[in-house]
VOKOL-54284 format. One line per 4 residues: their letters; for each residue x, y, z of C-alpha. Coordinates in nm, 2 decimals. Layout:
BEGIN
a> X,Y,Z; ... $
This chain:
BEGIN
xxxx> 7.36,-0.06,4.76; 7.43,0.02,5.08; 7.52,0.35,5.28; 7.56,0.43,5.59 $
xxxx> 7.60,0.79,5.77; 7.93,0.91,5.61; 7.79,1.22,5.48; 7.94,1.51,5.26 $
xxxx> 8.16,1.67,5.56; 8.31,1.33,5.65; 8.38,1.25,5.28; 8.54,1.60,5.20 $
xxxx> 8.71,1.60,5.55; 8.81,1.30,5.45; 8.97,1.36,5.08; 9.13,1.66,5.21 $
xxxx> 9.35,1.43,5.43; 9.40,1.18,5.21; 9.44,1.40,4.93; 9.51,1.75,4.99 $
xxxx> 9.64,1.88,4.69; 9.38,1.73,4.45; 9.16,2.01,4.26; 8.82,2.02,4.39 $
xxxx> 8.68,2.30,4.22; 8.77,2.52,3.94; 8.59,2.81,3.85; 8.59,2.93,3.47 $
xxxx> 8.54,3.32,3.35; 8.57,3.48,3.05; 8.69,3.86,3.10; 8.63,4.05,2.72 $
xxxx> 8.66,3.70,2.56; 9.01,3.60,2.79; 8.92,3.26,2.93; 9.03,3.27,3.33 $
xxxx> 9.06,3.01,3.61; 9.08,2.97,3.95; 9.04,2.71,4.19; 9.04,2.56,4.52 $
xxxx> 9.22,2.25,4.65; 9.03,2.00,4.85; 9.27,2.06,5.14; 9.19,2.46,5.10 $
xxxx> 8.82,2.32,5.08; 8.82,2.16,5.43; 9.02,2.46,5.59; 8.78,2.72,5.47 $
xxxx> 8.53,2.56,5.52; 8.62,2.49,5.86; 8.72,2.88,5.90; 8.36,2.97,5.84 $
xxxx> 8.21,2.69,6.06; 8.38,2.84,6.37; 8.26,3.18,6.29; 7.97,3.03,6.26 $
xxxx> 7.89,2.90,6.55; 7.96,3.20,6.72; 7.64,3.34,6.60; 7.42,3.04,6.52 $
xxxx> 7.28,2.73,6.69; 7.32,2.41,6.54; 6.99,2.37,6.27; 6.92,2.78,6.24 $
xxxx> 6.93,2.88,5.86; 7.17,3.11,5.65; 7.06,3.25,5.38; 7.31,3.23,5.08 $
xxxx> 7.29,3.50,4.80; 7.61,3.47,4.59; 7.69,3.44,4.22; 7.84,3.14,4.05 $
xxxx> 8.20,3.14,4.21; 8.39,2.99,4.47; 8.27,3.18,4.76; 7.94,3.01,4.77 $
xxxx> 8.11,2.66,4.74; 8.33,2.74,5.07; 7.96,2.88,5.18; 7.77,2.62,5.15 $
xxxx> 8.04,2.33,5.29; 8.10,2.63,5.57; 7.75,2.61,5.68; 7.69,2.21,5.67 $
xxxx> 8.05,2.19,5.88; 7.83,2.40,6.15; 7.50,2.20,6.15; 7.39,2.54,6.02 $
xxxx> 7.17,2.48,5.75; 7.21,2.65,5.39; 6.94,2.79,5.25; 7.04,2.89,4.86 $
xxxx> 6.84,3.16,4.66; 6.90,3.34,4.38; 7.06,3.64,4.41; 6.82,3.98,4.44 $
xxxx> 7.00,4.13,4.14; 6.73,4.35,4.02; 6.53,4.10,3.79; 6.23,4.10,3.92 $
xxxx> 6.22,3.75,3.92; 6.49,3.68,4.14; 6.40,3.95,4.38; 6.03,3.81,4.46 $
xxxx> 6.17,3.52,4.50; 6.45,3.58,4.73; 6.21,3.75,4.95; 5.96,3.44,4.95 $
xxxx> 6.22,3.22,5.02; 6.38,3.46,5.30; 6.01,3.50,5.45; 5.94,3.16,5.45 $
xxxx> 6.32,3.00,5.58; 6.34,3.24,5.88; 6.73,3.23,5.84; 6.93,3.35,6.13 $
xxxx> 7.24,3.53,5.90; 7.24,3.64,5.51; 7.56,3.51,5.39; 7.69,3.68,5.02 $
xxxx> 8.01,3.82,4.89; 8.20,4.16,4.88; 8.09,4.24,4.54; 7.71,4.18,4.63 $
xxxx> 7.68,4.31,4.97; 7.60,4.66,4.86; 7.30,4.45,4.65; 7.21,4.22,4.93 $
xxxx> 7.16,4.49,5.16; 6.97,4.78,4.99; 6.74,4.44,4.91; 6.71,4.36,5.27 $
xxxx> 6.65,4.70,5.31; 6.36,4.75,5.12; 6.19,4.40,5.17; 6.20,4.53,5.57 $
xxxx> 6.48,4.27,5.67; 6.72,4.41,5.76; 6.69,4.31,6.11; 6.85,4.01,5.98 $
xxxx> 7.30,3.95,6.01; 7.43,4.02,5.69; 7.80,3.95,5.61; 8.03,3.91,5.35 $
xxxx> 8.21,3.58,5.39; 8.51,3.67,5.17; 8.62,4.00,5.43; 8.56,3.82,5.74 $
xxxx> 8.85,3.73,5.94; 8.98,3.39,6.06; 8.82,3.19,6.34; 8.96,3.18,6.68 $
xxxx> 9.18,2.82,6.71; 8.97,2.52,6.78; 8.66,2.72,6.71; 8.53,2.42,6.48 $
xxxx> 8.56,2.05,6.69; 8.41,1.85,6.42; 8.07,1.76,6.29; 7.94,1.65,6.67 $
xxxx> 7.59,1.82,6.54; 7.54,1.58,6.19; 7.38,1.26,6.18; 7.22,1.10,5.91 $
xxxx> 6.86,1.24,6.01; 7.00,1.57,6.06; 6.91,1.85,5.79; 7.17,1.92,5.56 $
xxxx> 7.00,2.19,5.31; 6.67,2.37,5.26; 6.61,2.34,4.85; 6.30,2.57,4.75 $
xxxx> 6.07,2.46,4.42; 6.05,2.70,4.19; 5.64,2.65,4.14; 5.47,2.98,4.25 $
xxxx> 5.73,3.27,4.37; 5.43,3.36,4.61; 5.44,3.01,4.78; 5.78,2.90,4.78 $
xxxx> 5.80,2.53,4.97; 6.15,2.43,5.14; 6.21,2.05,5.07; 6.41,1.95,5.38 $
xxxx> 6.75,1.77,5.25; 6.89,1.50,5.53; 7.25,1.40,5.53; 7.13,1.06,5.47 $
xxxx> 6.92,1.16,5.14; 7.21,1.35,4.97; 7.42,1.04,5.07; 7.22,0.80,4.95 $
xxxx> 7.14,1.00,4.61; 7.46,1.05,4.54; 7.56,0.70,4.58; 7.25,0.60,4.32 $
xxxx> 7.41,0.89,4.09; 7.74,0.72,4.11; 7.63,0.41,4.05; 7.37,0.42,3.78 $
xxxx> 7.66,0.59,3.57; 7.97,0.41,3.70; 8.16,0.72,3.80; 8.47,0.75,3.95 $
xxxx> 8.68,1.02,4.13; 8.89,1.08,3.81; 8.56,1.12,3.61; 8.56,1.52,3.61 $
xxxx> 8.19,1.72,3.59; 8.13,2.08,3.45; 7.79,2.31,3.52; 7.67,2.58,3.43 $
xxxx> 7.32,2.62,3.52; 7.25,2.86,3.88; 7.36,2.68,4.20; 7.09,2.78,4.37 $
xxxx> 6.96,2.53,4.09; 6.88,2.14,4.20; 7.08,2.03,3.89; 7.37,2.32,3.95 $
xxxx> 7.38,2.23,4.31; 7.36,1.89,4.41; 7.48,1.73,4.00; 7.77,1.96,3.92 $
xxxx> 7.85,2.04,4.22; 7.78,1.87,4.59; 7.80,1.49,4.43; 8.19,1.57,4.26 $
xxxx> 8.28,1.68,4.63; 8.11,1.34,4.78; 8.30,1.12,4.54; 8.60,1.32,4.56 $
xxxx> 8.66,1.46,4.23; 8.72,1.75,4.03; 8.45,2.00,3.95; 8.45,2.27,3.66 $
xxxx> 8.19,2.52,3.69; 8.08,2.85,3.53; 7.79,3.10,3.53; 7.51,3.08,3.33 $
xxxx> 7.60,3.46,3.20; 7.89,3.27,3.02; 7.70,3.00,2.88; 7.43,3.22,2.72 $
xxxx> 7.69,3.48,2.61; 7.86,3.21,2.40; 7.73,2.83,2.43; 8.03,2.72,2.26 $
xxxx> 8.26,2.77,2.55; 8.03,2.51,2.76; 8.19,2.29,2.46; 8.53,2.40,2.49 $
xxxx> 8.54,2.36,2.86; 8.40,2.00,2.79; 8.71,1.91,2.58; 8.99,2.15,2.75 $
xxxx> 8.92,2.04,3.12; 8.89,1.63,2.97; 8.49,1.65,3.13; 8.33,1.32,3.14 $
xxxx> 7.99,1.40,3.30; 7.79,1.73,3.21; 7.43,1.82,3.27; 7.23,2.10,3.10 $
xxxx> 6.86,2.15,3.00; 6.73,2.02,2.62; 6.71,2.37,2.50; 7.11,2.44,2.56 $
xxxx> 7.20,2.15,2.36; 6.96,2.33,2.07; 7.16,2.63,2.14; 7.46,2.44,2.09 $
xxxx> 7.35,2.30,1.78; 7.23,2.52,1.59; 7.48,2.85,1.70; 7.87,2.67,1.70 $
xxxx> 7.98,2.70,1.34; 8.15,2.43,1.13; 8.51,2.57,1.24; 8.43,2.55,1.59 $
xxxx> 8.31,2.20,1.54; 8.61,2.07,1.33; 8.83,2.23,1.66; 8.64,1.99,1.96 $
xxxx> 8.73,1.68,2.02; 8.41,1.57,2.25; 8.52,1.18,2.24; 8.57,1.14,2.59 $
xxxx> 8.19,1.33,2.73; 8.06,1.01,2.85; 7.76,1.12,2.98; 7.57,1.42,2.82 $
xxxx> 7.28,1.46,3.08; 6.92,1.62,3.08; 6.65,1.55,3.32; 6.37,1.68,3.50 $
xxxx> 6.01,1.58,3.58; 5.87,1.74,3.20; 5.89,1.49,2.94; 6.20,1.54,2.72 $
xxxx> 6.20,1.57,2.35; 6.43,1.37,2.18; 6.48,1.64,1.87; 6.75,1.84,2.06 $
xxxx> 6.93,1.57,2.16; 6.93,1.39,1.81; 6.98,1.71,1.66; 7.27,1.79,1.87 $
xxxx> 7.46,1.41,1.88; 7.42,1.46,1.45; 7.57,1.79,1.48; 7.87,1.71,1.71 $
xxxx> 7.94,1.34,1.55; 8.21,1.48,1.39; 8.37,1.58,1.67; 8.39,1.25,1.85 $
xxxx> 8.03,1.34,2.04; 7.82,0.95,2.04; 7.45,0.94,2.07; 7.46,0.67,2.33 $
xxxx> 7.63,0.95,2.58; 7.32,1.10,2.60; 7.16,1.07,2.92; 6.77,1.11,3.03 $
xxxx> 6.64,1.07,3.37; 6.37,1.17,3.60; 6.40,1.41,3.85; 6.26,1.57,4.16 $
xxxx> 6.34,1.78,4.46; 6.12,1.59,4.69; 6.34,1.28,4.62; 6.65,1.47,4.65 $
xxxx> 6.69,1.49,4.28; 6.85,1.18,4.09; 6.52,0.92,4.06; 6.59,0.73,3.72 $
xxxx> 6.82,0.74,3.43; 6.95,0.58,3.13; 7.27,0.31,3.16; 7.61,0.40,2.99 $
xxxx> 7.58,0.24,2.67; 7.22,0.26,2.61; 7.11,0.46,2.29; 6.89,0.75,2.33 $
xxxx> 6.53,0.52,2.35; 6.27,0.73,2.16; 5.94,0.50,2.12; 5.60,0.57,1.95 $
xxxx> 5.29,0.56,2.09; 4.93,0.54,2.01; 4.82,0.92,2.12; 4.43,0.83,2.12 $
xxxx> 4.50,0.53,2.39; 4.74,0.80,2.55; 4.43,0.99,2.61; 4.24,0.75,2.77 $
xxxx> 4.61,0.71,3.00; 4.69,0.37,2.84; 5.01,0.34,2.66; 5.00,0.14,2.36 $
xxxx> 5.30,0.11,2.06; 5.16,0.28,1.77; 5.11,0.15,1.43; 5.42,0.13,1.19 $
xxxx> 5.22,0.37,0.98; 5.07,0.62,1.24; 5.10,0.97,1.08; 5.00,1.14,1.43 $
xxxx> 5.19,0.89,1.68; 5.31,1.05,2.00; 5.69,1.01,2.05; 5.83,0.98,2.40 $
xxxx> 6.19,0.96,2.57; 6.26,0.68,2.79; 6.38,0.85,3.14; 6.55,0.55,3.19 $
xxxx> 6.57,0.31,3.47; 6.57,0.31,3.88; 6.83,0.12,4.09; 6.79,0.21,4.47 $
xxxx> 6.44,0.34,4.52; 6.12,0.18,4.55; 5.88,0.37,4.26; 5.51,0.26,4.13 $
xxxx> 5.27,0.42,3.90; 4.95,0.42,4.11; 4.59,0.56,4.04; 4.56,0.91,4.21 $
xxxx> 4.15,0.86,4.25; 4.16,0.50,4.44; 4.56,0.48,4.53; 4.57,0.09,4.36 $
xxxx> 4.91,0.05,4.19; 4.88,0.00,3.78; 5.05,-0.23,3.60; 5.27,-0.18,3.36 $
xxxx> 5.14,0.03,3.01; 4.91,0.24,3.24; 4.92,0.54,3.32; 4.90,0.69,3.70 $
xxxx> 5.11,0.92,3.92; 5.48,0.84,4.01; 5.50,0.74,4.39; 5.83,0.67,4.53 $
xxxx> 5.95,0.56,4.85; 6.36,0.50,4.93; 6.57,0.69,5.14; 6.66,0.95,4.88 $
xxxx> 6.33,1.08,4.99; 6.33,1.42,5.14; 6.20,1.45,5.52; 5.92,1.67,5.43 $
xxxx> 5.81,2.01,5.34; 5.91,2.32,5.60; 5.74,2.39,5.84; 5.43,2.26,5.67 $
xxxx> 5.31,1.96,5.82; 4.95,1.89,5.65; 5.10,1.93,5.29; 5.45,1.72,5.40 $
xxxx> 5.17,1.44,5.55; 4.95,1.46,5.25; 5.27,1.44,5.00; 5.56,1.21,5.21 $
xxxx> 5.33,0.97,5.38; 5.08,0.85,5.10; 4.97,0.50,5.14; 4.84,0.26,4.89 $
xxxx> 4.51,0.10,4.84; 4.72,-0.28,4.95; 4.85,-0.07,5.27; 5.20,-0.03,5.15 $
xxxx> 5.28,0.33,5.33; 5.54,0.61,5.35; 5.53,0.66,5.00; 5.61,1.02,4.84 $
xxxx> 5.31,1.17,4.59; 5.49,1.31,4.34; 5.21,1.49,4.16; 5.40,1.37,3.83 $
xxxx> 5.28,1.15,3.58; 5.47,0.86,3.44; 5.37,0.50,3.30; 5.64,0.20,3.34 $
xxxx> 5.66,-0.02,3.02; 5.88,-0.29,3.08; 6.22,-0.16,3.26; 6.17,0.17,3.12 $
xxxx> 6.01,0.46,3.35; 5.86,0.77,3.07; 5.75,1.03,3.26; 5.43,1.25,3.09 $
xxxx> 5.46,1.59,3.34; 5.25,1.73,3.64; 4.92,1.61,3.70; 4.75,1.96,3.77 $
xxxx> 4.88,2.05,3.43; 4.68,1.82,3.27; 4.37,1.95,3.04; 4.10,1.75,3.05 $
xxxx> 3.89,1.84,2.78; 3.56,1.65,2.71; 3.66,1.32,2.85; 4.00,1.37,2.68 $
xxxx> 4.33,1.38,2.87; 4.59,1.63,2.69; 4.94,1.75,2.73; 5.01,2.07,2.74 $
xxxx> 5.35,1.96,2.62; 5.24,1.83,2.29; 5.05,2.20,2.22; 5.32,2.36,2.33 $
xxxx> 5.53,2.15,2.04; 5.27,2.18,1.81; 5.24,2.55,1.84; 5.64,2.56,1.76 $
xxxx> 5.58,2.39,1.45; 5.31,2.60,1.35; 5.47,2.88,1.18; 5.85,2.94,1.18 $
xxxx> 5.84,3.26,1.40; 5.78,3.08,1.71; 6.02,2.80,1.65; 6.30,2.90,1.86 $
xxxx> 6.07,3.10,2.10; 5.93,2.96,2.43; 5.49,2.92,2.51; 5.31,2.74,2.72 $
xxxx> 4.91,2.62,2.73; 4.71,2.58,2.99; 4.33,2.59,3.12; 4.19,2.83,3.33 $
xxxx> 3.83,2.79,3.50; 3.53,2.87,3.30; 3.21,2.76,3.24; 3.39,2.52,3.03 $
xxxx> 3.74,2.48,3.05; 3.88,2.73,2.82; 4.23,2.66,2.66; 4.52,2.91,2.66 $
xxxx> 4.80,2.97,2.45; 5.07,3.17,2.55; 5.39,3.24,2.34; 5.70,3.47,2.28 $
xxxx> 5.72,3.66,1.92; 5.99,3.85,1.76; 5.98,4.20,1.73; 5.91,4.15,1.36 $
xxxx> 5.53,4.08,1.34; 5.45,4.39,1.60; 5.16,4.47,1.41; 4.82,4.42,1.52 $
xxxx> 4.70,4.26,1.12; 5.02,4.02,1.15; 4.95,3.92,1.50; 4.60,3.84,1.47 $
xxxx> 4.65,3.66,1.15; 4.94,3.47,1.38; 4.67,3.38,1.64; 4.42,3.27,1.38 $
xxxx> 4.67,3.07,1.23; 4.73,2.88,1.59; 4.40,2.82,1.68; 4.32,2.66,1.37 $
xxxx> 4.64,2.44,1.37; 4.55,2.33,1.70; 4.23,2.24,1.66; 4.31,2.05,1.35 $
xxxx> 4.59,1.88,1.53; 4.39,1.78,1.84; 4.02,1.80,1.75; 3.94,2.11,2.04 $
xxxx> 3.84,2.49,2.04; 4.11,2.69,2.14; 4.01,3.09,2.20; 4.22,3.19,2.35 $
xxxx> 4.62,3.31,2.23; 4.77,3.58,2.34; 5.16,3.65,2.24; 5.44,3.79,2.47 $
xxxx> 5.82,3.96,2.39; 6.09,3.72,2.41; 6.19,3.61,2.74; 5.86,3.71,2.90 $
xxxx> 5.74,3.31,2.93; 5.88,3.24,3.28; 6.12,2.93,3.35; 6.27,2.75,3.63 $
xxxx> 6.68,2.76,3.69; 6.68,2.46,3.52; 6.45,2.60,3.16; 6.13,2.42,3.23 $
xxxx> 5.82,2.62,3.17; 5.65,2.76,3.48; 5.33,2.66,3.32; 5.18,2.72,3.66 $
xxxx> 5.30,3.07,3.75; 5.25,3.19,3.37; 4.90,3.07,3.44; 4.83,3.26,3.78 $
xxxx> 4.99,3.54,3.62; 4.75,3.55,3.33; 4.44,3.55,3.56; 4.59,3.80,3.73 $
xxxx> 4.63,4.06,3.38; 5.00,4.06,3.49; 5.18,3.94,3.18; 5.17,4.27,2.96 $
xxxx> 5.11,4.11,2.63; 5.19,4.26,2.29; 4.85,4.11,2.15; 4.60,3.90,2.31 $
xxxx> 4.32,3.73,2.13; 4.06,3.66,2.41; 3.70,3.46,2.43; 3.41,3.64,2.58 $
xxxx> 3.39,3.49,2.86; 3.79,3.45,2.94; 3.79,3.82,2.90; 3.54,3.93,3.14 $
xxxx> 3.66,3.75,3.44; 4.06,3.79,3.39; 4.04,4.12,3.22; 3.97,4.49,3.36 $
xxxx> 3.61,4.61,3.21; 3.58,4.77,2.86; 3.93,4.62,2.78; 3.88,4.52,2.41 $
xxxx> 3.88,4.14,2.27; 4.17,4.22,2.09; 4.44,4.46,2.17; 4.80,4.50,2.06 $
xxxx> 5.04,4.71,2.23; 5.32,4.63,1.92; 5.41,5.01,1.92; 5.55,4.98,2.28 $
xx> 5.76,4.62,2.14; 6.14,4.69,2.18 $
């Protein structure tokens, strides 16, 4: 594969001449269940985006940052293609809407990014500013893209200020909302990603895409969005608001826009499955989805996605659509995936050698064997599984962290210059260098990369290595109240480490007898399952377990924010000695606050 510096201005510039009429976005919105549309041409693409590129640079240098704080629409699209027309780099957040979430981590992001203008829309500029107001920046240019007024003629000359090393975008992890890190996006690693997207699927210009997930979101962003616009063609979005308030029209849009390439997290194709009815089903004709994606750098479970291609048969939908890969922020975000026309490769593996980070088939017989998802395979980049202790690449069937090297890898983290050496110049024990650490671990066996989560989330208990993701799953199938609920596990420092289990309930069991007959119940099932004490449970309301943009588990912010008694549980089961370092004194072992549940 080769690419060379025609980046995603030339490449839009470029289909807007060649093609100027051709749909390049359309935005979907449902208004009191009326399905609406509008969209923009790539020809009124290239002009708006060149509009806001002269404004632009009457107010910015050439790599100074702009803050973008929109909603899912078309605004941010002309935004964000506005800013990289400048050399101005786009910084997306989510917008400070009042979830507390959002708003910590719009600030952390604006703190850290240093932007020279907050760009937004009309209907969020009142938002935007009180925000800025509050968080003491409003020192900062805030305008509303959409009431601005046309640039002066000849105001934009043409990208003189891009170059394939240049930076194109500032994509923040969603780890800690304290520490927010900006990966630093060249033109050259969204090019080159988006040519290993392309061809690891075979796509085309006619093959259409639909997202719904945030595009502030790696997935929203740079999947459903920036790669349609670098191949040229059409792009169906809508907001994640539309998605939750009725999965099925994610569905519908598939078949009424003829979408060949959709991306969403496991749990929405769960949603889908078990929420459309048998009418809706008989009504979709999903035939022509040819590629039904999920990814991410969690491992995936293959029950949603074999529970959802069993669901949707009927309706044309074929397992072998289904497409699992391996993704990452610090490489961009496409690493791996499965080929078109591969079944859905679930394999089952010997859990005792998985502890001892060796990955072994398991017997034909094995009650307790550990099921994994193949993420698939890598075309483009250079990735080994290599020991973390003595940096020695591993053959194949053991397990080590992912290292990658390829120029889908980002240029670093901002303006942080020990963590970007330690993490994008790692070097192996034979001297191979400029490799990225990905902190991920991940075990090749044969062609077939399977990726086993973050490294730091790993509990090592007595000798044993565990995965917080198989607790997690065996907590769901512990009692049917948690099974379409979100928890996480993790350690925190003790003595010895001591286990945690977090986990959403329904309003239901509020009171303190049921609870507490709930956490006995899961920290007997877990220690029956995987031979360790677990004291520790403590159960949340529904929504309370933190997740990314993209639904994975912020295992490590739930964890800081249970050290830090910030979660407000409805009951909590703690040991002795958990309780007396992460909990005020006097606080009781066992409390419930089920009165206050709503």
């Amino acid at each position: 594969m080769r690419v060379g510096i025609v980046g995603l201005v030339e490449r839009v510039a470029r289909h807007a001449d060649q093609d100027p009429d051709r749909e390049a976005v359309v935005l979907l919105r449902w208004d009191e269940r009326e399905e609406r549309s509008e969209s923009l041409s790539y020809g009124e693409l290239d002009r708006a985006a060149r509009q806001l590129a002269g404004r632009l640079r009457d107010r910015c240098r050439p790599g100074d940052r702009a803050l973008l704080l929109y909603p899912t629409g078309l605004e941010f699209v002309k935004s964000i293609l506005g800013c990289m027309y400048a050399g101005v780099v786009p910084v997306p957040a989510p917008l400070p809407d009042g979830d507390k979430h959002h708003l910590m981590r719009a600030t952390g992001i604006a703190l850290d990014s240093d932007p020279r203008i907050v760009l937004t829309d009309s209907g969020s500029l009142v938002t935007v500013s009180d925000w800025m107001s509050q968080d003491g920046l409003d020192r900062l240019l805030c305008t509303a893209t959409d009431l601005a007024g046309p640039a002066a003629p000849g105001a934009w000359d043409g990208p003189t200020h891009i170059g394939s090393s240049t930076l194109a975008l500032l994509r923040y992890t969603t780890g800690s909302m304290s520490d927010p890190k900006g990966v630093m996006i060249s033109h050259e690693n969204l090019a080159h990603n988006f040519e290993m997207f392309r061809d690891a699927f075979s796509l085309t210009p006619q093959d259409r895409s639909l997202g719904w997930l945030p595009l502030h979101d790696g997935a929203g962003l740079l999947k459903m969005l920036l790669e349609p616009l670098y191949r040229g063609a059409t792009t169906v979005l809508m907001s994640p608001d539309d998605f939750f308030t009725d999965p099925f029209r994610w569905l519908k849009a598939i078949d009424k826009c003829d979408v060949r390439i959709s991306s969403a997290p496991g749990f929405a194709y769960r949603m889908c499955a078990r929420g459309v009815t048998d009418e809706q089903v008989r009504g979709l004709d999903l035939a022509r989805w040819e590629h039904a994606c999920v990814g991410g750098a969690d491992p995936i479970e293959p029950e949603p996605l074999i529970e959802f291609a069993d669901r949707f048969a009927p309706a044309g939908f074929r397992r072998e659509a289904v497409r699992v890969g391996y993704h990452i922020t610090e490489s961009t975000l496409f690493v791996s995936g499965t080929r078109p026309g591969r079944p859905l490769a679930v394999e089952r593996f010997d859990p005792s050698r998985l502890e001892q980070n060796i990955l072994l088939p398991a017997a034909t017989d094995a009650a307790a064997a550990r099921s994994l998802v193949s993420s698939g395979t890598v075309n483009g980049l250079d990735v080994r599984i290599v020991d973390p202790d003595t940096t020695a690449i591993l053959p194949d069937g053991r397990l080590g962290e992912i290292w990658i090297r390829g120029r889908s890898v980002a240029r670093g983290y901002w303006r942080r210059e020990v963590e970007s050496d330690r993490a994008f110049e790692a070097t192996t024990a034979d001297g191979e260098g400029g490799y990225l650490r990905t902190g991920d671990l991940g075990v090749w066996a044969g062609a077939e990369l399977y990726v086993l989560g973050r490294m730091r989330e790993m509990l090592v208990i007595g000798g044993r290595s565990l995965y917080p993701h198989d607790m997690e799953k065996a907590v769901r199938t512990s009692d049917t109240r948690f099974a379409d609920l979100t928890g996480t596990v993790f350690a925190v420092p003790s003595p010895r480490q001591e286990i945690v289990v977090l986990h959403e309930v329904e309003a239901e069991p509020a009171d303190p007898a049921t609870l507490s007959s709930l956490a006995r119940g899961v920290k007997d099932w877990l220690s029956r399952c995987f031979g360790v004490r677990v004291a520790n449970v403590a159960f949340l309301r529904p929504g309370k377990v933190r997740k990314s943009p993209g639904g994975k588990v912020q295992r490590a912010l739930m964890r800081e924010l249970f050290m830090a008694d910030a979660l407000d549980p409805v009951y909590e089961d703690l040991d002795i000695e958990t309780r007396r370092r992460y909990r005020a004194v006097g606080r009781p072992l066992a409390v419930s606050h089920g009165k206050d549940f709503r």
